[in-house]
N, C-alpha and C positions, 0 to 999 in steps of 0.2 A: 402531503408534507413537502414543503420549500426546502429542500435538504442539497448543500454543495462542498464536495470534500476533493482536494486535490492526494493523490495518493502515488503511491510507487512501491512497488513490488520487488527485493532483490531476491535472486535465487541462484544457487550453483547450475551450472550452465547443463546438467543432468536433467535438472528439474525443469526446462522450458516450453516440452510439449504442456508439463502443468499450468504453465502460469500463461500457456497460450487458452488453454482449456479456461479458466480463472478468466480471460477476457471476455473469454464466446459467452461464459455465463453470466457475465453484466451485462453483453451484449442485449441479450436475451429475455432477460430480468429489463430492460429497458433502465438500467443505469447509464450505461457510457461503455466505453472498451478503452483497454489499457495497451500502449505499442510499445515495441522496444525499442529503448532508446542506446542501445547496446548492437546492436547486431554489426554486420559488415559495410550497411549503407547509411550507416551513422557516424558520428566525428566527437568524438571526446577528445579532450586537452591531453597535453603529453605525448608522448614516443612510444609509448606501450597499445595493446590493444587491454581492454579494463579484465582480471579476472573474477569478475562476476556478469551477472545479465538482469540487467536494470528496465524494467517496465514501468509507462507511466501514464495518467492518466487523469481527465477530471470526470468526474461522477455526480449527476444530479440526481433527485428524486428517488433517491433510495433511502437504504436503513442501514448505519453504520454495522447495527448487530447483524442483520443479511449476511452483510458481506465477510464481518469477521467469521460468520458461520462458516460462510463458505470455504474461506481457508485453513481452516478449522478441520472441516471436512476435504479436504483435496488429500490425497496421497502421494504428498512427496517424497523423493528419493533421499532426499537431504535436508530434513526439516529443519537443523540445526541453520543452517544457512539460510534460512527464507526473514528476510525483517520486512515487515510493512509497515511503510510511515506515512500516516495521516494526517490533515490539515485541514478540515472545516471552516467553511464560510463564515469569515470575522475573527481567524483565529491566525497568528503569526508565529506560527510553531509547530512542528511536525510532532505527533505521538509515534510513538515507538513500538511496536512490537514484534514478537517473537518467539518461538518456540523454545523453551526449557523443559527439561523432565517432562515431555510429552505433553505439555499442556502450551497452547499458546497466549503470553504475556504480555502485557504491556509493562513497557520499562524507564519512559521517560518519554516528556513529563507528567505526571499526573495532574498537575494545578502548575502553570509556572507565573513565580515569584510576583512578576512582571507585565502588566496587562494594560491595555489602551481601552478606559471605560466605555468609550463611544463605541468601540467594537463590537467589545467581550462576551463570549457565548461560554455557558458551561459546558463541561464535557459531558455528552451523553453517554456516557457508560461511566 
């Protein structure tokens, strides 16, 4: 399967041996790995240092459901705080997801409005 999803992983800064863990295991799985785009040798806009820890990544030849397993299955410190936004190949808009009531969700969008037909892929899940 020809599969390409651009993705980024936010987590409370508790949770970052997980979401280093979460890399090794695409690593491994032979997806991609995800870096932080947050840590102290990076450069975000503004005066502040950001209070979250933003990883990110692009991911070939895998399985979106894979990897939502994955995080699915990770034991975070702070689920409530972890959002992954996904972006598949041909698609101009990040999905959302998230952990509520111990289940994690996607919240937006599920279909958006607005599509470029030459593109447009459906969502697999």
């Amino acid at each position: 399967m020809n599969w390409l999803a651009n993705v980024m992983v936010c987590v409370n800064a508790r949770d970052v041996p997980h979401v280093a863990a979460l890399s090794t295991w695409l690593g491994e799985a032979g997806y991609g790995r995800l870096s932080d785009t947050t840590g102290p040798d990076t450069r975000w806009g503004g005066s502040e240092y950001p209070s979250c820890t933003v990883w990110a990544g692009t991911l070939t030849n895998g399985s979106l459901g894979e990897v939502l397993d994955q995080v699915r299955a990770t034991p975070w410190l702070e689920p409530h705080a972890v959002q992954v936004l996904l972006m598949e190949s041909g698609q101009y808009f990040f999905r959302l997801w998230m952990f509520r009531d111990g289940e994690l969700r996607q919240f937006a969008p599920e279909t958006p409005t607005e599509r470029d037909d030459d593109f447009w892929t459906e969502p697999l899940l």
